[in-house]
C-alpha positions as CSV (number, residue, x, y, z in Angstrom):
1,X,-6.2,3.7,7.9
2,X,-9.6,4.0,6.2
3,X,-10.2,2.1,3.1
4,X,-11.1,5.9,1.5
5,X,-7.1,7.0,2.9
6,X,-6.0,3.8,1.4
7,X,-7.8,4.5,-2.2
8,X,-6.1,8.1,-2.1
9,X,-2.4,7.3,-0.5
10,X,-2.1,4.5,-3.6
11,X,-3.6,6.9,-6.3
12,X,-1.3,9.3,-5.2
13,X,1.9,6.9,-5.4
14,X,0.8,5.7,-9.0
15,X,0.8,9.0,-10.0
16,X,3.8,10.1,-9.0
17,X,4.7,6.5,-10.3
18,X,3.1,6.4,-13.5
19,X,1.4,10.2,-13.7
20,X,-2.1,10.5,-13.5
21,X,-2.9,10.3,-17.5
22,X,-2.0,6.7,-17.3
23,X,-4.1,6.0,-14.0
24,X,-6.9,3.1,-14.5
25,X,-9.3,2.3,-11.6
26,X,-9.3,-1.0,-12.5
27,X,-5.5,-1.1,-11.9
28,X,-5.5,1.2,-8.6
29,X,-8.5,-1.3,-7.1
30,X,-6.9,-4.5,-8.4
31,X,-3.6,-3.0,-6.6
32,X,-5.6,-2.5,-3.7
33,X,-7.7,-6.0,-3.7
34,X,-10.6,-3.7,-3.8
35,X,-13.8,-4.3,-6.4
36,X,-14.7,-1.6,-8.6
37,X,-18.0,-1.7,-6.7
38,X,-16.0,-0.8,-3.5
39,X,-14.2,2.0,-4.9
40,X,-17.5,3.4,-5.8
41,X,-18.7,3.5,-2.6
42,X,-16.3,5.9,-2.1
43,X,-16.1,7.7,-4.4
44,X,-18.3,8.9,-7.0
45,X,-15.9,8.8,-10.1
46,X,-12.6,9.4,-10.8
47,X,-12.9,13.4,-10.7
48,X,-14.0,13.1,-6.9
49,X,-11.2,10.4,-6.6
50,X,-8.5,13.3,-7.9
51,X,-10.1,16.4,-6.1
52,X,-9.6,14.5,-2.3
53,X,-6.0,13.1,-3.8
54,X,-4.9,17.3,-4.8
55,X,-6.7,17.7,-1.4
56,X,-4.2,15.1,0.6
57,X,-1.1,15.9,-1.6
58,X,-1.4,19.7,-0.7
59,X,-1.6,19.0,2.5
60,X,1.5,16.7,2.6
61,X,3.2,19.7,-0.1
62,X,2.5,22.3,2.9
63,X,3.6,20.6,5.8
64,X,7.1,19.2,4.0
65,X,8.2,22.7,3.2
66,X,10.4,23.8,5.9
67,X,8.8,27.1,6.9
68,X,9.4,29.1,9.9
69,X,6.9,31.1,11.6
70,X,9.9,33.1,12.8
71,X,10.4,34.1,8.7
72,X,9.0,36.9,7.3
73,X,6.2,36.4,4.5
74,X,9.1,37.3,1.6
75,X,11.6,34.7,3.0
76,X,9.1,31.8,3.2
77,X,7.6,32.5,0.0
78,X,11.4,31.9,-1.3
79,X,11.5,28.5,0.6
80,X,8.2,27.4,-1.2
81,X,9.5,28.9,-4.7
82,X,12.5,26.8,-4.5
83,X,11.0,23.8,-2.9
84,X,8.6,23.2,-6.0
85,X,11.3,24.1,-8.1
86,X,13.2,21.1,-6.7
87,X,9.8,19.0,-6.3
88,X,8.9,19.3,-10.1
89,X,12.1,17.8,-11.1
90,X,12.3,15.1,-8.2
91,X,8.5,14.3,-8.5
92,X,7.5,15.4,-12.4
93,X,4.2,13.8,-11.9
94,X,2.8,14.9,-8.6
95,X,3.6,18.1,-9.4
96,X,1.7,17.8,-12.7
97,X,-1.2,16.3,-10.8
98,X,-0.6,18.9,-7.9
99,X,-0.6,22.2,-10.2
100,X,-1.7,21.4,-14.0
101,X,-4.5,18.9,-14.1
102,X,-8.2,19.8,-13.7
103,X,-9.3,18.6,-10.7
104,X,-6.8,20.6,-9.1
105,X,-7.6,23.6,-11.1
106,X,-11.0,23.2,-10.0
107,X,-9.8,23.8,-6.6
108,X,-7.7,26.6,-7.3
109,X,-11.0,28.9,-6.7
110,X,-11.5,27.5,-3.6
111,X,-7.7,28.0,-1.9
112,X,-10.1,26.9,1.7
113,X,-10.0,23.2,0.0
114,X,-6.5,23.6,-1.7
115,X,-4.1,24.3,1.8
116,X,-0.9,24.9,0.1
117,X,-2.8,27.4,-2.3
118,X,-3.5,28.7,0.9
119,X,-0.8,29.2,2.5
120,X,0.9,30.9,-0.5
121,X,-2.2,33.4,-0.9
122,X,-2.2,34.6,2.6
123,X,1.6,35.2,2.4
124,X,1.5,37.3,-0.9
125,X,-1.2,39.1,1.3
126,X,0.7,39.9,4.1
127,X,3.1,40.9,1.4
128,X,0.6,43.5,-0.6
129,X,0.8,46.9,0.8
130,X,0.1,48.3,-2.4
131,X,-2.4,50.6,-3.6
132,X,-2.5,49.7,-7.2
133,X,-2.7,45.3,-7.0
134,X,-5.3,43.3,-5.2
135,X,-3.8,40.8,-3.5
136,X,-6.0,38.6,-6.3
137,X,-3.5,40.1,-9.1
138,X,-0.5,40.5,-6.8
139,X,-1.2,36.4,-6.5
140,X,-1.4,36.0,-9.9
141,X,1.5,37.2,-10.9
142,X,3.9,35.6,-8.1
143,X,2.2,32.5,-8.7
144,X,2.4,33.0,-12.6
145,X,6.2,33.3,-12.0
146,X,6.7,30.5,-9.9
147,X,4.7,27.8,-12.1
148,X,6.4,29.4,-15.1
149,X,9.9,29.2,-13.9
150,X,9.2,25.4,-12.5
151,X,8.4,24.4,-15.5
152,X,11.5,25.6,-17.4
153,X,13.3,23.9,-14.7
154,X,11.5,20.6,-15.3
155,X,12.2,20.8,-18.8
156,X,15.7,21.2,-18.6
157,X,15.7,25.2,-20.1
158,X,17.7,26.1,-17.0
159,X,18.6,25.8,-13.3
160,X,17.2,26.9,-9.9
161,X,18.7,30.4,-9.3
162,X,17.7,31.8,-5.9
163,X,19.2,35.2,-6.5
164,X,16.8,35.5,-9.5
165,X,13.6,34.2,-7.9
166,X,14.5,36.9,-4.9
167,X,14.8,39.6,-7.5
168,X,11.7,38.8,-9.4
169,X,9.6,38.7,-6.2
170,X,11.1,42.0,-5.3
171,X,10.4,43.5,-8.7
172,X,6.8,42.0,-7.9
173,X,6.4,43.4,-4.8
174,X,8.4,46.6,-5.6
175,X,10.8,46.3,-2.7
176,X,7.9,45.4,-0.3
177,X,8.7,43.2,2.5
């Protein structure tokens, strides 16, 4: 492992530790036995530090979701609703770094750098059939819905209810499938 892999995999387990507000370089190199003049070789700052962490993390998000090529576009877009709906209340902070925080928002235009954005964008538009939405809007809404109902999960407003997530998505797509 790279001393770059071992900057991110530690950042990423002190965030989902401590949350990336309370993250300090000089805590992350001391952990690592690093200098701050070694971390800074590389990586710029701290921004470039989060962007290839929400870079790695999306990656692992993706590939732990238990998706079947076999499923249709409707069925695996369930699995990930309810696997970030169980990750934001197992792992509050990586989701928070994963979805909320800027570096990650800064990637959210570029789902080629973000692959779990990816994979969530080309299976709302496999999903778009419609006239009326671009599969921009139709995203924005299923996504809207997803973060939105995460978060009142996280915060204890409710539970996880698959038959209302599958009923929302169908009142999104209009019955498309």
């Amino acid at each position: 492992m790279t001393t770059e892999e071992k900057i991110i995999n530690q950042t990423i387990h002190l965030i989902d530790t401590n949350g990336y507000q309370n993250l300090s370089l000089r805590k992350l190199t001391k952990e690592l036995g690093l200098t701050t003049g070694a971390f800074y070789r590389h990586f710029k700052d701290k921004n470039e530090l989060f962007q290839k962490a929400v870079i790695q993390l999306s990656k692992r998000f993706i590939e732990q979701i238990p998706l079947n090529v076999d499923y249709s576009s409707k069925q695996q877009l369930l699995i990930i609703a309810k696997y970030i709906c169980q990750s934001i209340t197992m792992h509050p902070n990586q989701m928070d770094f994963l979805f909320y925080q800027l570096s990650a928002l800064d990637l959210y235009s570029n789902a080629n750098q973000y692959p779990f954005l990816q994979k969530v964008k080309a299976l709302i538009t496999n999903l778009n059939s419609s006239t009326t939405l671009s599969d921009q809007d139709l995203f924005i809404q299923i996504w809207s819905f997803i973060q939105g109902y995460a978060l009142l999960i996280k915060n204890k407003i409710t539970r996880y209810d698959a038959q209302l997530v599958e009923y929302t998505l169908d009142q999104l797509l209009k019955g498309k499938d």
